[in-house]
C-alpha positions as CSV (number, residue, x, y, z in Angstrom):
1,X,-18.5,112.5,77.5
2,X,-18.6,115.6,79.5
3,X,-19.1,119.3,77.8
4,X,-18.2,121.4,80.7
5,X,-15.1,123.3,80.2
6,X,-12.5,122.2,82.4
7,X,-10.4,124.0,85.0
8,X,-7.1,124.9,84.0
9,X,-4.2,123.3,85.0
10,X,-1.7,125.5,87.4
11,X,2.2,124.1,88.0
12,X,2.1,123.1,91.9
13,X,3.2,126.2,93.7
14,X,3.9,126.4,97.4
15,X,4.1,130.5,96.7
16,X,1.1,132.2,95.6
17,X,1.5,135.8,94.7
18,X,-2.0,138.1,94.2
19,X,-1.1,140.7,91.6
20,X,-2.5,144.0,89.7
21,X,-2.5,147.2,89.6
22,X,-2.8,149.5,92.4
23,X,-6.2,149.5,94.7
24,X,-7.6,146.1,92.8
25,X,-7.2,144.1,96.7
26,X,-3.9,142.8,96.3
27,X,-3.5,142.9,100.1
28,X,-7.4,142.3,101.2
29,X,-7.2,139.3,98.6
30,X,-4.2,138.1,99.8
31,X,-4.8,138.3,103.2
32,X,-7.7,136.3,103.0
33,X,-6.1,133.8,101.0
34,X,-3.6,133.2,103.4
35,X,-6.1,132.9,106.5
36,X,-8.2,130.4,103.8
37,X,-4.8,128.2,103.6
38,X,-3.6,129.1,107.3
39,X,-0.5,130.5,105.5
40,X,2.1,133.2,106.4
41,X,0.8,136.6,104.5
42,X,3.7,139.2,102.9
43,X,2.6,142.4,102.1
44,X,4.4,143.3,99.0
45,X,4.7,147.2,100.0
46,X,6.8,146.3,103.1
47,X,9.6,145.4,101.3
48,X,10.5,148.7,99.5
49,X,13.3,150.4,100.5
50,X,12.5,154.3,101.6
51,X,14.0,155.9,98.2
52,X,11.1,153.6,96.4
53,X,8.4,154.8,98.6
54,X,9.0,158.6,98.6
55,X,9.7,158.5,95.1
56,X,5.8,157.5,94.9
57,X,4.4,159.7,97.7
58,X,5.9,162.4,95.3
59,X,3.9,161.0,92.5
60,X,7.0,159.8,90.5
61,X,6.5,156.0,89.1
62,X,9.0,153.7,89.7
63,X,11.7,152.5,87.4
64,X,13.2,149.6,86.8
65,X,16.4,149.8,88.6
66,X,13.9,150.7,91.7
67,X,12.0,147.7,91.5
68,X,14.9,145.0,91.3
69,X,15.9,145.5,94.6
70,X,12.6,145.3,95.8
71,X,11.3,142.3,94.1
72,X,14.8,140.0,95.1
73,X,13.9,141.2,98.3
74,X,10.1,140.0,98.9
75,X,10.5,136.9,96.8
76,X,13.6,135.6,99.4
77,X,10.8,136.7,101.9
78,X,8.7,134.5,100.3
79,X,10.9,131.9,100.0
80,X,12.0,131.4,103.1
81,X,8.4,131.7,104.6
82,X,7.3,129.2,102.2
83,X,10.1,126.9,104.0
84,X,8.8,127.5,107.7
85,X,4.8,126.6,106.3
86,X,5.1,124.8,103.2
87,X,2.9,127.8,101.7
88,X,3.3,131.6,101.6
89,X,1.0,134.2,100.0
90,X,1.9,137.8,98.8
91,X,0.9,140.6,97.4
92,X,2.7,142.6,94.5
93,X,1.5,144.2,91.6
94,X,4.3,142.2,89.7
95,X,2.8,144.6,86.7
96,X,5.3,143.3,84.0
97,X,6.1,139.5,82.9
98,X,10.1,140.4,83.5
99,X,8.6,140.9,87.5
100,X,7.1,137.5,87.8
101,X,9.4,135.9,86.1
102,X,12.5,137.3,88.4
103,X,10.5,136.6,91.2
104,X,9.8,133.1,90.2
105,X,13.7,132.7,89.7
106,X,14.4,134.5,93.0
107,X,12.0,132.4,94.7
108,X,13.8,129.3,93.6
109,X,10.0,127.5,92.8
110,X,7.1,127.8,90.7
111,X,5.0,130.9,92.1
112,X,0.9,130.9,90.9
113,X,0.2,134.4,90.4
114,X,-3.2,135.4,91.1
115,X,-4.3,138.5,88.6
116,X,-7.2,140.4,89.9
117,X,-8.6,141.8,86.6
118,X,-10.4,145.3,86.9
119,X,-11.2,148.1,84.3
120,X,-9.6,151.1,84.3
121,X,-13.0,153.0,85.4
122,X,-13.8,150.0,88.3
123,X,-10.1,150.6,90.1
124,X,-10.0,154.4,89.4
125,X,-13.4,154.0,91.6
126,X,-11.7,151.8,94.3
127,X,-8.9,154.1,94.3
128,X,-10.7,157.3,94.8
129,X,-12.4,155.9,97.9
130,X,-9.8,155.2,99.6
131,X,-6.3,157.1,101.1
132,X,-3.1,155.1,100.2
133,X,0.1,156.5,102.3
134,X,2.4,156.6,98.8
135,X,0.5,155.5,95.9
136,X,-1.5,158.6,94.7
137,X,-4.4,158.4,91.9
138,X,-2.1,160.1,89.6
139,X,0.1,156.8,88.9
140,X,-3.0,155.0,88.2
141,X,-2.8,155.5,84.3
142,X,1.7,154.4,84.7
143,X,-0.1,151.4,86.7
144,X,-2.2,150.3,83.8
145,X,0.4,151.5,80.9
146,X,3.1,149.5,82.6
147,X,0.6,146.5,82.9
148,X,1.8,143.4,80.7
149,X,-1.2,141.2,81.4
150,X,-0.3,137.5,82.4
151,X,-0.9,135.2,79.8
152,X,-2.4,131.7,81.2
153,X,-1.2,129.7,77.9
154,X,2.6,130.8,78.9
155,X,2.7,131.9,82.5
156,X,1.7,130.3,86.1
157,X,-1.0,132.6,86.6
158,X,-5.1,132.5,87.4
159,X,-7.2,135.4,86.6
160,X,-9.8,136.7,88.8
161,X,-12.0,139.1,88.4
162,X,-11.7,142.0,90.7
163,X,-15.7,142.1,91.3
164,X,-16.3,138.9,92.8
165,X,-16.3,139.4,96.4
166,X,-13.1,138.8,98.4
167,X,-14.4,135.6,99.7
168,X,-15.7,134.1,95.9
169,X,-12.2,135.2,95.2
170,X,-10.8,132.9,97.9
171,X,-13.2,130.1,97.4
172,X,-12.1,129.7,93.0
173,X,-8.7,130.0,93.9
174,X,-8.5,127.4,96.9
175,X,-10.6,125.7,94.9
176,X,-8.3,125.1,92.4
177,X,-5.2,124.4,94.4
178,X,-5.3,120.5,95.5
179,X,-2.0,120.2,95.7
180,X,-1.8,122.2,98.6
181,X,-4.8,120.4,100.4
182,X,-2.5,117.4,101.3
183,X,-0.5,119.7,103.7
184,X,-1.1,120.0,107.5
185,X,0.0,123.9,107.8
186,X,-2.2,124.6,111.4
187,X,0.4,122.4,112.6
Protein backbone atom coordinates (compact mmCIF):
# COMPACT_ATOMS: atom_id res chain seq x y z
CA UNK A 1 0.00 0.00 0.00
CA UNK A 2 1.08 3.35 -1.01
CA UNK A 3 1.86 6.31 1.75
CA UNK A 4 1.99 9.21 -0.54
CA UNK A 5 -0.75 11.58 0.05
CA UNK A 6 -3.01 11.72 -2.71
CA UNK A 7 -4.15 14.59 -4.90
CA UNK A 8 -7.31 15.91 -4.19
CA UNK A 9 -10.21 15.33 -6.08
CA UNK A 10 -11.69 18.61 -8.08
CA UNK A 11 -15.60 18.38 -9.59
CA UNK A 12 -14.89 18.39 -13.62
CA UNK A 13 -14.97 22.02 -14.58
CA UNK A 14 -14.85 23.33 -18.11
CA UNK A 15 -14.46 26.97 -16.26
CA UNK A 16 -11.51 27.66 -14.23
CA UNK A 17 -11.41 30.94 -12.46
CA UNK A 18 -7.72 32.06 -10.77
CA UNK A 19 -8.65 34.06 -7.68
CA UNK A 20 -7.11 36.36 -4.74
CA UNK A 21 -6.58 39.30 -3.65
CA UNK A 22 -5.22 42.17 -5.58
CA UNK A 23 -1.49 41.92 -7.24
CA UNK A 24 -1.16 37.96 -6.28
CA UNK A 25 -1.10 37.16 -10.55
CA UNK A 26 -4.63 36.59 -11.13
CA UNK A 27 -4.21 37.78 -14.67
CA UNK A 28 -0.34 36.60 -15.33
CA UNK A 29 -1.55 33.17 -13.82
CA UNK A 30 -4.41 33.04 -15.71
CA UNK A 31 -3.14 33.93 -18.79
CA UNK A 32 -0.75 31.33 -18.75
CA UNK A 33 -3.14 28.83 -17.81
CA UNK A 34 -5.14 29.42 -20.62
CA UNK A 35 -2.18 29.40 -23.33
CA UNK A 36 -1.19 25.84 -21.15
CA UNK A 37 -4.91 24.59 -22.11
CA UNK A 38 -5.09 26.60 -25.56
CA UNK A 39 -8.22 28.21 -23.91
CA UNK A 40 -10.06 31.54 -24.28
CA UNK A 41 -8.49 34.00 -21.35
CA UNK A 42 -11.18 36.64 -19.52
CA UNK A 43 -9.76 39.21 -17.64
CA UNK A 44 -11.92 39.70 -14.66
CA UNK A 45 -11.28 43.66 -14.59
CA UNK A 46 -12.84 44.12 -18.03
CA UNK A 47 -16.04 43.46 -17.03
CA UNK A 48 -16.66 46.28 -14.50
CA UNK A 49 -18.90 48.83 -15.35
CA UNK A 50 -17.12 52.58 -15.14
CA UNK A 51 -19.02 53.53 -11.72
CA UNK A 52 -17.02 50.26 -10.26
CA UNK A 53 -13.80 51.29 -11.56
CA UNK A 54 -13.62 55.06 -10.56
CA UNK A 55 -15.01 54.18 -7.34
CA UNK A 56 -11.50 52.24 -6.86
CA UNK A 57 -9.21 54.73 -8.68
CA UNK A 58 -10.65 56.97 -5.84
CA UNK A 59 -9.54 54.47 -3.31
CA UNK A 60 -13.19 53.56 -2.21
CA UNK A 61 -13.67 49.58 -1.92
CA UNK A 62 -16.41 48.20 -3.58
CA UNK A 63 -19.62 47.09 -2.15
CA UNK A 64 -21.73 44.51 -2.65
CA UNK A 65 -24.40 45.88 -4.74
CA UNK A 66 -21.19 46.99 -7.01
CA UNK A 67 -19.93 43.66 -7.51
CA UNK A 68 -23.27 41.74 -8.51
CA UNK A 69 -23.45 43.28 -11.59
CA UNK A 70 -20.06 42.67 -12.28
CA UNK A 71 -19.71 39.10 -11.38
CA UNK A 72 -23.34 38.05 -13.52
CA UNK A 73 -21.61 39.82 -16.11
CA UNK A 74 -18.02 37.92 -16.38
CA UNK A 75 -19.43 34.57 -15.44
CA UNK A 76 -22.09 34.69 -18.67
CA UNK A 77 -18.70 35.72 -20.39
CA UNK A 78 -17.38 32.74 -19.19
CA UNK A 79 -20.07 30.73 -19.96
CA UNK A 80 -20.56 31.37 -23.23
CA UNK A 81 -16.70 31.20 -24.02
CA UNK A 82 -16.62 27.95 -22.30
CA UNK A 83 -19.39 26.94 -25.07
CA UNK A 84 -17.23 28.08 -28.21
CA UNK A 85 -13.86 25.97 -26.55
CA UNK A 86 -15.16 23.52 -24.19
CA UNK A 87 -12.75 25.48 -21.55
CA UNK A 88 -12.48 29.12 -20.45
CA UNK A 89 -10.13 30.63 -17.87
CA UNK A 90 -10.56 33.92 -15.76
CA UNK A 91 -9.35 35.90 -13.51
CA UNK A 92 -11.38 37.44 -10.40
CA UNK A 93 -10.51 37.94 -7.04
CA UNK A 94 -13.98 36.30 -6.24
CA UNK A 95 -12.73 37.43 -2.44
CA UNK A 96 -15.95 36.07 -0.66
CA UNK A 97 -17.59 32.41 -0.88
CA UNK A 98 -21.15 34.31 -1.79
CA UNK A 99 -18.76 35.52 -5.19
CA UNK A 100 -17.89 32.04 -6.22
CA UNK A 101 -20.78 30.61 -5.44
CA UNK A 102 -23.02 33.22 -7.63
CA UNK A 103 -20.63 32.82 -10.19
CA UNK A 104 -20.82 29.12 -10.18
CA UNK A 105 -24.68 29.55 -10.35
CA UNK A 106 -24.42 32.26 -13.16
CA UNK A 107 -22.14 30.13 -14.97
CA UNK A 108 -24.65 27.34 -15.13
CA UNK A 109 -21.51 24.60 -14.33
CA UNK A 110 -19.02 23.64 -11.79
CA UNK A 111 -16.20 26.47 -11.90
CA UNK A 112 -12.46 25.14 -10.17
CA UNK A 113 -11.34 28.15 -8.59
CA UNK A 114 -7.69 28.48 -8.45
CA UNK A 115 -6.60 30.47 -5.02
CA UNK A 116 -3.14 31.93 -5.26
CA UNK A 117 -2.26 32.14 -1.52
CA UNK A 118 0.20 35.05 -0.53
CA UNK A 119 0.88 36.87 2.87
CA UNK A 120 -0.06 39.98 3.51
CA UNK A 121 3.76 41.24 3.51
CA UNK A 122 4.61 38.98 0.08
CA UNK A 123 1.44 40.86 -2.02
CA UNK A 124 1.96 44.27 -0.26
CA UNK A 125 5.60 43.69 -1.95
CA UNK A 126 4.15 42.76 -5.39
CA UNK A 127 1.87 45.57 -5.14
CA UNK A 128 4.25 48.23 -4.47
CA UNK A 129 6.34 47.29 -7.52
CA UNK A 130 4.05 47.66 -9.66
CA UNK A 131 1.34 50.68 -11.05
CA UNK A 132 -2.30 49.30 -11.25
CA UNK A 133 -4.71 51.89 -13.32
CA UNK A 134 -7.58 51.70 -10.35
CA UNK A 135 -6.63 49.48 -7.58
CA UNK A 136 -4.40 51.59 -5.28
CA UNK A 137 -2.14 50.02 -2.25
CA UNK A 138 -4.52 51.57 0.10
CA UNK A 139 -7.41 48.77 -0.57
CA UNK A 140 -4.91 46.21 0.03
CA UNK A 141 -5.77 45.75 3.79
CA UNK A 142 -10.25 45.82 2.49
CA UNK A 143 -8.68 43.12 -0.03
CA UNK A 144 -7.40 40.87 2.68
CA UNK A 145 -10.38 41.81 5.35
CA UNK A 146 -12.90 41.04 2.80
CA UNK A 147 -10.98 37.71 1.96
CA UNK A 148 -13.18 34.56 2.98
CA UNK A 149 -10.56 31.88 2.08
CA UNK A 150 -11.93 28.93 -0.05
CA UNK A 151 -12.25 25.96 1.89
CA UNK A 152 -11.20 22.72 -0.28
CA UNK A 153 -13.39 20.26 2.05
CA UNK A 154 -16.69 22.38 0.90
CA UNK A 155 -15.81 24.35 -2.20
CA UNK A 156 -14.41 23.61 -5.94
CA UNK A 157 -11.26 25.24 -5.33
CA UNK A 158 -7.13 24.34 -5.57
CA UNK A 159 -4.77 26.39 -3.65
CA UNK A 160 -1.55 27.57 -4.96
CA UNK A 161 0.84 29.21 -3.54
CA UNK A 162 1.58 32.62 -4.88
CA UNK A 163 5.56 31.93 -4.77
CA UNK A 164 5.86 29.20 -7.05
CA UNK A 165 6.68 30.55 -10.33
CA UNK A 166 3.94 31.23 -12.92
CA UNK A 167 4.91 28.28 -14.88
CA UNK A 168 5.05 25.59 -11.52
CA UNK A 169 1.73 27.22 -11.03
CA UNK A 170 0.55 26.17 -14.50
CA UNK A 171 2.28 22.83 -14.46
CA UNK A 172 0.23 21.49 -10.58
CA UNK A 173 -2.85 22.90 -11.84
CA UNK A 174 -2.86 21.21 -15.47
CA UNK A 175 -1.53 18.60 -13.82
CA UNK A 176 -4.41 17.93 -11.92
CA UNK A 177 -7.12 18.54 -14.48
CA UNK A 178 -7.46 15.09 -16.63
CA UNK A 179 -10.64 15.61 -17.40
CA UNK A 180 -9.93 18.38 -19.64
CA UNK A 181 -6.97 16.39 -21.42
CA UNK A 182 -9.52 14.37 -23.46
CA UNK A 183 -10.55 17.62 -25.30
CA UNK A 184 -9.17 18.72 -28.73
CA UNK A 185 -9.46 22.68 -28.09
CA UNK A 186 -6.45 23.73 -30.94
CA UNK A 187 -9.02 22.63 -33.09
Amino acid sequence: MSTAPSQPRFEPARIIVVMGVSSSGKSTVGAALGRALHAPFLDGDQYHPAANVEKMRAGTPLTDADRWPWLEAFALALRQAAGKKDVAVGACSALKRAYRDFITEKAGEPVLFIHLEGSREVIGERMAKRKHEYMPTSLLDSQFATLEVPDAATENVMTVPVTDSVDKIVRTVTGTLDHLKSFKRWQ
